[in-house]
Structures are given as structure tokens and as C-alpha cells.
C-alpha positions as CSV (number, residue, x, y, z in Angstrom):
1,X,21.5,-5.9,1.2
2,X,18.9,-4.6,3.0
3,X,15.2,-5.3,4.1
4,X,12.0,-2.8,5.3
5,X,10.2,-5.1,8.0
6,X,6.9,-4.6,9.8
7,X,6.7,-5.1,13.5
8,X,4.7,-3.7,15.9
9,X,2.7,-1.5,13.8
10,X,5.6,0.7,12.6
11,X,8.4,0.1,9.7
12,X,12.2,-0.5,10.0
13,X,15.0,-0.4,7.4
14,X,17.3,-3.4,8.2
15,X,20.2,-4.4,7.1
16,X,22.6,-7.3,8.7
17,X,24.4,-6.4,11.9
18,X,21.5,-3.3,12.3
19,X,20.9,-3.0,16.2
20,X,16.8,-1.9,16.2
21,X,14.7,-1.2,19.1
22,X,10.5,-2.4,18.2
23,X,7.6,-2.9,20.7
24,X,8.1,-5.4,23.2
25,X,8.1,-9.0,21.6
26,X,7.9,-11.7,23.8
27,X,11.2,-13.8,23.9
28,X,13.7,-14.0,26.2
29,X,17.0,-12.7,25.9
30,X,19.5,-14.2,23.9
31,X,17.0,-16.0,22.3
32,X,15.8,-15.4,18.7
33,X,13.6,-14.4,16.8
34,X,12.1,-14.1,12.5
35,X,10.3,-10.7,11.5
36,X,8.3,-12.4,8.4
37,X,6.4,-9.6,7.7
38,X,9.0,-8.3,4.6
39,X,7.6,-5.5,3.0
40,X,10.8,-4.6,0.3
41,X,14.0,-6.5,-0.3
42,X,17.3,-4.7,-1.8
43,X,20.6,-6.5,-3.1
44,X,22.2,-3.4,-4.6
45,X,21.1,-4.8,-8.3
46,X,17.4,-6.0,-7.6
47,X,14.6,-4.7,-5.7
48,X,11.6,-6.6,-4.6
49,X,8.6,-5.4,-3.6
50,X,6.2,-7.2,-1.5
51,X,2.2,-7.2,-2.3
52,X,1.8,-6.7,0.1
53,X,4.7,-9.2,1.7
54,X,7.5,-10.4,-0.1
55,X,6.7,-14.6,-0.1
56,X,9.3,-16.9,1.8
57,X,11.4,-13.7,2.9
58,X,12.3,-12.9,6.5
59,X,15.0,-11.6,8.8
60,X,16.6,-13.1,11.4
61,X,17.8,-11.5,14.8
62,X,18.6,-12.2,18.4
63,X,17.3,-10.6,20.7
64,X,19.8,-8.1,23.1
65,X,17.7,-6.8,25.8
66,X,14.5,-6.3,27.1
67,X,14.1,-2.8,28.3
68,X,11.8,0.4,28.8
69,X,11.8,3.0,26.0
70,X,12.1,7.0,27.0
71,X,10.1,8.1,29.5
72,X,7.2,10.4,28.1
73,X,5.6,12.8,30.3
74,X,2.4,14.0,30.2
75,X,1.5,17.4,31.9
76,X,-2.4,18.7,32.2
77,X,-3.5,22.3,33.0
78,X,-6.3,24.5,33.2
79,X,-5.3,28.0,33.5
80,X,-6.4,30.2,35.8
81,X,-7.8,27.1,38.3
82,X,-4.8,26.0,39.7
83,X,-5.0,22.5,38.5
84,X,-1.7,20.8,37.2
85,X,-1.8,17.4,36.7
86,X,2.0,15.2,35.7
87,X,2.4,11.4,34.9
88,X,4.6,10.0,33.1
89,X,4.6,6.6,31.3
90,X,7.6,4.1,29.8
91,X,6.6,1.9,27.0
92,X,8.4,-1.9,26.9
93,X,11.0,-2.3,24.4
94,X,12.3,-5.1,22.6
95,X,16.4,-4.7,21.4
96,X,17.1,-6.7,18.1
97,X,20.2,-7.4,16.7
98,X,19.6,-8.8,12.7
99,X,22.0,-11.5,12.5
100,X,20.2,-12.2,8.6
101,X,18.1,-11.4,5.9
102,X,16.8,-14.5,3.8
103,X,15.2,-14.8,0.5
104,X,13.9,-17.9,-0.6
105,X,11.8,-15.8,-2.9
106,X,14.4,-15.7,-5.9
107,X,13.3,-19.0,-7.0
108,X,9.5,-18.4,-7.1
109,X,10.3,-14.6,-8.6
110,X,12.1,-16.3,-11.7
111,X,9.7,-19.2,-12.5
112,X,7.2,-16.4,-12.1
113,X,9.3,-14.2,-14.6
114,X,9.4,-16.9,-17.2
115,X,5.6,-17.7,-17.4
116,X,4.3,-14.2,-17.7
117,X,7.2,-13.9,-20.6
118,X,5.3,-16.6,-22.2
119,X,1.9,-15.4,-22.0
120,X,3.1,-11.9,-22.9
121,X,4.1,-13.3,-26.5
122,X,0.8,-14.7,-26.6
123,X,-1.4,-11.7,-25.9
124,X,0.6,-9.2,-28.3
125,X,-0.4,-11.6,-31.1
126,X,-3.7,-11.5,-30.3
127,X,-3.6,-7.9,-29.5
128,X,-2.6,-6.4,-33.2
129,X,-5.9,-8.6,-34.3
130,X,-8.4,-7.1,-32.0
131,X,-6.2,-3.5,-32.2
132,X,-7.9,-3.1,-35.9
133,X,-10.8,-4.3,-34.6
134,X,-11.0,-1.9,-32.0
135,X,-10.3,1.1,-33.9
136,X,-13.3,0.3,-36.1
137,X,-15.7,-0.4,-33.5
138,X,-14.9,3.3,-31.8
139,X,-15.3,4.5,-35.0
140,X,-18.6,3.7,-35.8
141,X,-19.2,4.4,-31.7
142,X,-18.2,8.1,-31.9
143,X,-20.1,8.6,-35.5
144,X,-23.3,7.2,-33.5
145,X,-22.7,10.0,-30.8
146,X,-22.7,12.9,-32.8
147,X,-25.9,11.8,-35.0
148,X,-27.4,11.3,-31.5
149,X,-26.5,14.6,-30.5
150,X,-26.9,16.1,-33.5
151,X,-31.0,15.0,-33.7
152,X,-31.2,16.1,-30.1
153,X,-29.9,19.5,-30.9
154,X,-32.6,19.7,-34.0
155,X,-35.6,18.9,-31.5
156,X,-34.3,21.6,-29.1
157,X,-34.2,23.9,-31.3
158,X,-37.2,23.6,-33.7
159,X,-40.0,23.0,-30.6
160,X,-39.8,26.0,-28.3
161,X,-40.4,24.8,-24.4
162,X,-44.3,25.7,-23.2
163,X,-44.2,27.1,-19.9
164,X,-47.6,26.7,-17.7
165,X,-48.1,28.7,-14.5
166,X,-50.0,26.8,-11.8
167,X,-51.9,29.5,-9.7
168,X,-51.3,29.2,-6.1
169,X,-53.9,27.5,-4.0
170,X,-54.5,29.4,-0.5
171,X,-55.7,28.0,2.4
């Protein structure tokens, strides 16, 4: 089973035992900590897809450190001037350690399956009624169409457009 969570503006795929490192979070360590933001879910025979969270799903984890990331350097120049400029910048880091991936959304998902089943049934009976229905009302729509264009294509055609030339005022 596995999980794709949002935290800290970016997206992880989880699964249990997965050691991810995410934007400092603010727990201690050792403690832990739920990422409720659940965007998929994945048992290896069902897939749900959040919209855009999956309801009552989140993933627990403990958190293993709290660290800096890479350091990232960041070099300015202007040729020719002789001005180089270097810094260099560590971003805090959070290290997560999923201990579990819960889904309390099963039981919502299949009372939800069985109603729209039901109202399904309902709107294909009513939809081979209005299907007939429909077909006759585009009907006559399209037949109105080409009479319209049809008279508008006459009255092109049998009055000639009269052009009148303004002359030009000077000032």
C-alpha cells in the first residue's frame, strides 16, 4: 500500500517504513506526527483519488531528526568588473519515518458507491424518455437553421450592396 501526501508545498510517494526528508515541521524528535493532506491512496487492487484530498485518510510517522538539507551555493558575477560575490544557504529539514498509512475512507467510499448505483437506475429510465425527445427537438432545431440561412442567402443575393462615397472634408 502506498499513499502520495502533500507537505510543504511539494509531493511524496509513501509507503510504510519509507524514510522521507520534507520542510522543517515543527516537532521534536521522536515525537510524531499525521500528514492529512492525502492526495491518492493505493492497495494493489483499488485506487483512490482524492478531490482534491482523500476524506478521513492520513499517514502516520515519527519524526527521526531535525537537520539542515544540502548546502546550496550561490555565486554572482559581472564579467569584466571584477566583482564575484559567494553565499551559500542550508534550508531546515524535517526526517520522517511513516510508521502508517490509514484509511477510514473505505466506509464513506462504499455507502457513496451504493447511492449513486441507485440513482444511476433512475436516470437511465428517465433518459430513454427524454432521448426520443431530444432527437426530435434537434430536428426541428437544425431544419430551422438551414431555412434561416437559406432566406439569408436569397436577400444577399437578389439586393446588390449600394456603396456611397463620402467626399473628404479639408480643413
Amino acid at each position: 500500500m502506498y499513499a502520495v501526501v502533500r507537505t510543504g508545498s511539494k509531493q511524496f510517494c509513501v509507503s510504510k517504513d519509507d524514510v522521507i526528508i520534507v520542510e522543517k515541521l515543527d516537532v521534536e524528535s521522536g515525537g510524531d506526527v499525521e500528514l492529512e493532506e492525502v492526495l491518492m491512496l493505493d492497495d494493489g487492487k483499488k485506487t483512490i483519488l482524492g478531490t482534491p484530498l482523500v476524506e478521513g485518510a492520513h499517514v502516520a510517522a515519527t519524526v527521526l531528526d531535525q537537520t539542515r538539507g544540502e548546502k546550496v551555493t550561490v555565486f554572482k558575477k559581472k564579467r569584466r568588473k571584477g566583482y564575484k560575490r559567494s553565499k551559500g544557504h542550508r534550508q531546515q529539514v524535517t526526517v520522517l519515518r511513516v510508521t502508517d498509512i490509514v484509511n477510514s475512507a473505505k466506509k464513506k467510499a462504499t455507502k457513496a458507491k451504493a447511492t449513486t448505483e441507485e440513482s444511476q437506475t433512475v436516470s437511465q429510465t428517465s433518459s430513454v424518455k427524454t432521448a426520443s425527445e431530444k432527437k426530435k427537438t434537434t430536428a426541428k432545431k437544425t431544419v430551422a437553421k438551414v431555412n434561416a440561412k437559406r432566406k439569408t442567402a436569397s436577400k444577399k443575393a437578389s439586393s446588390p450592396k449600394k456603396t456611397s462615397k463620402k467626399p473628404k472634408e479639408s480643413d
